[in-house]
N, C-alpha and C positions, 0 to 999 in steps of 0.2 A: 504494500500500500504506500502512496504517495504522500505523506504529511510536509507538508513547506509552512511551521512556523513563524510567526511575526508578532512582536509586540506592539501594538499600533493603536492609535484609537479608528475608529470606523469611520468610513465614510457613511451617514446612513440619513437622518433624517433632519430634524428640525434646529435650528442653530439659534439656541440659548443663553449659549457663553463661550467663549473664548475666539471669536470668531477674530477672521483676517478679513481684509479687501480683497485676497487671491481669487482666481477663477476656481471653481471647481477639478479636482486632478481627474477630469475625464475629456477629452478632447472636443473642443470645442469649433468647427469651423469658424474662420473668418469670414466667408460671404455664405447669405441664406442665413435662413431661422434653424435653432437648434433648440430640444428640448432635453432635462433632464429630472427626469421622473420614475418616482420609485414609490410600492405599495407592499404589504406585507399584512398576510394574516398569520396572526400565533393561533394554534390550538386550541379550542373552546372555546374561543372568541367569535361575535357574531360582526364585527365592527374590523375593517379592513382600514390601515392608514397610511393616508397618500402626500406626498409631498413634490412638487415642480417648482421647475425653475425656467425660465423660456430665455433665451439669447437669440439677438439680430446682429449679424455681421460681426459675431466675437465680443459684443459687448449686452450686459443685464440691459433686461425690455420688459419693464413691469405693464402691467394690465393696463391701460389707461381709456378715458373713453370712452365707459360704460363695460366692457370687455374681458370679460372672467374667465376662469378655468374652470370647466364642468366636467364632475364625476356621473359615470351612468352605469351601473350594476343590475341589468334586467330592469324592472320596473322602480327602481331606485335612484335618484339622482341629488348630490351637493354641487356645490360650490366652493372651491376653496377659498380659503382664507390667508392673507396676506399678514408675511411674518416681518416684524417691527424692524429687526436686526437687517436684512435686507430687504432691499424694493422688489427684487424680482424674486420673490419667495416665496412658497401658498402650501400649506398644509392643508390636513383636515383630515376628516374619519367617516366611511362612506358604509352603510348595514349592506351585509351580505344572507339576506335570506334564504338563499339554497348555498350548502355547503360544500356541493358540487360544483359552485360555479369557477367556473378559470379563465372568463376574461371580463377586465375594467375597462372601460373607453373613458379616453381626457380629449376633449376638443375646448380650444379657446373662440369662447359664444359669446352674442351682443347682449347686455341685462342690464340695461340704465338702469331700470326699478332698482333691481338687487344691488347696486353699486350706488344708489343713493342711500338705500336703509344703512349701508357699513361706512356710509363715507371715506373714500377712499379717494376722493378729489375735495379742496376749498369746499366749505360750504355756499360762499357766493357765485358756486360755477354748480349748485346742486340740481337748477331747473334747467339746464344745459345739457341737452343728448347732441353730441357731435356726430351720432352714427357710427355702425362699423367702422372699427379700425379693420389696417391693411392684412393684421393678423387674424381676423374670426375665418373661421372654416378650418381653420389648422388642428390637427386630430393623431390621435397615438392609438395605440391598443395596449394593455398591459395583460398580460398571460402568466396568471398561476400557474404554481407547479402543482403535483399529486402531493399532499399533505402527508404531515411527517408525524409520527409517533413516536419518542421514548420508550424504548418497553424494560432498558435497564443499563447504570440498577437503580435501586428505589431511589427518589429524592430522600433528603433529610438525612443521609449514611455521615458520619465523621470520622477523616482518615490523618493518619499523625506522623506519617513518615513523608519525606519527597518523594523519594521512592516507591510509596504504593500506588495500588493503577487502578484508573477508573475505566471498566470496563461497558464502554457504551454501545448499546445496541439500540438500532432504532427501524423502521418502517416506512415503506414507499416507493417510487420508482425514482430514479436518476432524473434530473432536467439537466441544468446548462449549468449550473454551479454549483459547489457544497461546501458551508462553512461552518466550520466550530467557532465560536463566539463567547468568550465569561465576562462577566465584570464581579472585579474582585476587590472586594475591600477588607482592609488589615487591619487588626487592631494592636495597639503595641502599653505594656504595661510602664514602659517611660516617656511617652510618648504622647501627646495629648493631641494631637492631629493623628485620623486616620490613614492611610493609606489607600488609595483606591486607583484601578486603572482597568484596560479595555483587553485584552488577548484577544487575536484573532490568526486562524490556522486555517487553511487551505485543506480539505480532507477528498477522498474519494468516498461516493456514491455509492456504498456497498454491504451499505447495515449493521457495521461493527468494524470498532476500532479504540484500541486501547490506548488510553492520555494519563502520560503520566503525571502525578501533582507536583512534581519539579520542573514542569516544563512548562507552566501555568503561572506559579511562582518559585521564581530565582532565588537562589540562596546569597547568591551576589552578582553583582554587575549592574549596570544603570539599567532603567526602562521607562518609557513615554508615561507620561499620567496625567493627569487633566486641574492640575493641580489640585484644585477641591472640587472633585468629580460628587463629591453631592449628592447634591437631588437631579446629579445630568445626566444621563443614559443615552442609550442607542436607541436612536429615532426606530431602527428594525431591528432591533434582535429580541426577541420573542414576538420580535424584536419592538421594544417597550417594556421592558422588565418592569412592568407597573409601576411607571415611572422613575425607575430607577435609573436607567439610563435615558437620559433627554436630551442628550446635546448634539453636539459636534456633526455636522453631517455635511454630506452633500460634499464632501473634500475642504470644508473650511477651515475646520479646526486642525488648529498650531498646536500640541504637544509639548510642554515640559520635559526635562529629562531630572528623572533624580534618578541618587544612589541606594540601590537594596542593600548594601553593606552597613550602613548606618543608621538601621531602623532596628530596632529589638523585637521581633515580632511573636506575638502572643496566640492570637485566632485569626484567621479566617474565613470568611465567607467569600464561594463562589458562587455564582447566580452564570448557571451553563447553558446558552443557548445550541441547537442543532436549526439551521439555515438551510433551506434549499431556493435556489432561484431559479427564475426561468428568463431570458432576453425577450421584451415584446417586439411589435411590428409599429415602424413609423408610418403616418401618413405621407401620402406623395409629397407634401407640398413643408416638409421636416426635413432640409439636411444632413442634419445629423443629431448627436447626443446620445442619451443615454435614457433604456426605458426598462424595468430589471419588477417585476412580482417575485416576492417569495412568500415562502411558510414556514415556518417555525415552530420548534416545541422548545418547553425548555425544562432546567430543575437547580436545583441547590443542594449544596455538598457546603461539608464545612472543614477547615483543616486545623488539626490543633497539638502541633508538637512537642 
């Protein structure tokens, strides 16, 4: 089996804190509209969560002009919503009534109504519909993958060596990507700040694979961490470790590096997401970008040496 480790924080969803001015680390054309759009349902969840980003000719192109980004799941349809931190940002959380379903549609549509309730332009420009912008008609598909199950081992197990293995086995066919995902946070008995960071591992598609808890957390040497990872999570991994991971997405977030050598560490908690994605289908009139559904299961282990 092919595991290609990385300590890294994710690229993933809504950008809370620590955000840069950089473009997203996904290739972005310079001429023509590009979108980059990502949704993800975790396990038992009925509520699928979606986040875009649109660029024109390589640079952010927020909605303007009455002109929204519309989710449509069968007879279900949002609007996204517009994140503070960036202009050209739109989250939102979209009900999945059949649990079968495996494709999202994002098209950017005209909705002066709905773009006056949120105000999203001057209020002295509120009675002012300019009409479609250049952009409506522009449209994605997002494509779940076959849903994933944990079947082991149990959540809640507490292991006390680096060396011991978690052996995980899980459920479903292969798509187009599969990632192990934790966020881990430390506690240290001299130590009055915790510890918290992102792991993330490249795995194969294959329904078992053994991680070991030293390769999770280092005994020493530096690694990326969000400095006070918080209340910030991964937009996707369970992706939403109910709300424990909330940040850093879409390629913005900048990384800290501190030293594991220097920490006394006590307990840990891992919070173990299982990833699978599928790559959607652009519309004609999308150059390029990025348009990625997954699903997710997850669990928590605890480590305590």
């Amino acid at each position: 089996m092919n595991v290609t480790p990385a300590l890294s924080a994710l690229s993933l969803i809504t950008c809370l804190a620590g955000c840069s001015e950089s473009v997203p680390d996904i290739e972005i054309p310079d001429t023509g509209v590009a979108i980059i759009v990502e949704t993800s349902l975790a396990k038992g969840d009925t509520d699928a969560s979606v986040a875009a980003a649109v660029y024109d000719s390589g640079q952010p192109a927020p909605m303007i002009g009455g002109n929204v980004l519309e989710v449509t799941s069968e007879s279900v349809t949002v609007i996204l919503s517009g994140i503070d931190e960036r202009d050209n940002f739109y989250s939102g959380q979209i009900g999945i009534p059949n649990p079968d379903t495996d494709t999202i549609n994002i098209a950017i549509v005209h909705r002066p109504q709905e773009t006056r309730q949120e105000r999203w332009y001057p209020t002295e420009d509120i009675l002012v519909d300019p009409g479609p912008g250049e952009l409506e008609g522009f449209e994605a598909t997002l494509l779940l993958p076959t849903a994933i199950e944990i079947t082991a081992p149990q959540p809640g197990l507490t292991y006390s060596s680096r060396d011991d293995i978690i052996p995980l086995e899980w459920t479903g066919s292969p798509a187009d990507d599969f990632k192990l995902v934790t966020y881990n946070r430390c506690r240290s008995t001299t130590d009055s700040d915790d510890l918290s960071w992102v792991y993330a591992s490249q795995m194969d598609d294959d329904q078992q694979e053994n991680i070991r808890i030293g390769d999770i957390i280092p005994a020493t040497g530096a690694l990326e961490t969000s400095a006070n990872l918080g209340g910030v999570v991964t937009g996707f991994v369970q992706f939403f470790i109910e709300a424990t991971l909330s940040a850093a997405t879409l390629g913005l977030y900048e990384p800290t590096e501190i030293n594991f050598d220097k920490f006394i560490l006590d307990s840990c908690t891992i919070q173990l997401s299982l990833v699978r994605q599928r790559e959607g289908q652009f519309g004609e009139d999308f150059s390029g970008g990025s348009i990625t559904g997954s699903r997710s299961d997850n669990l928590q282990v605890e480590y305590r040496p």
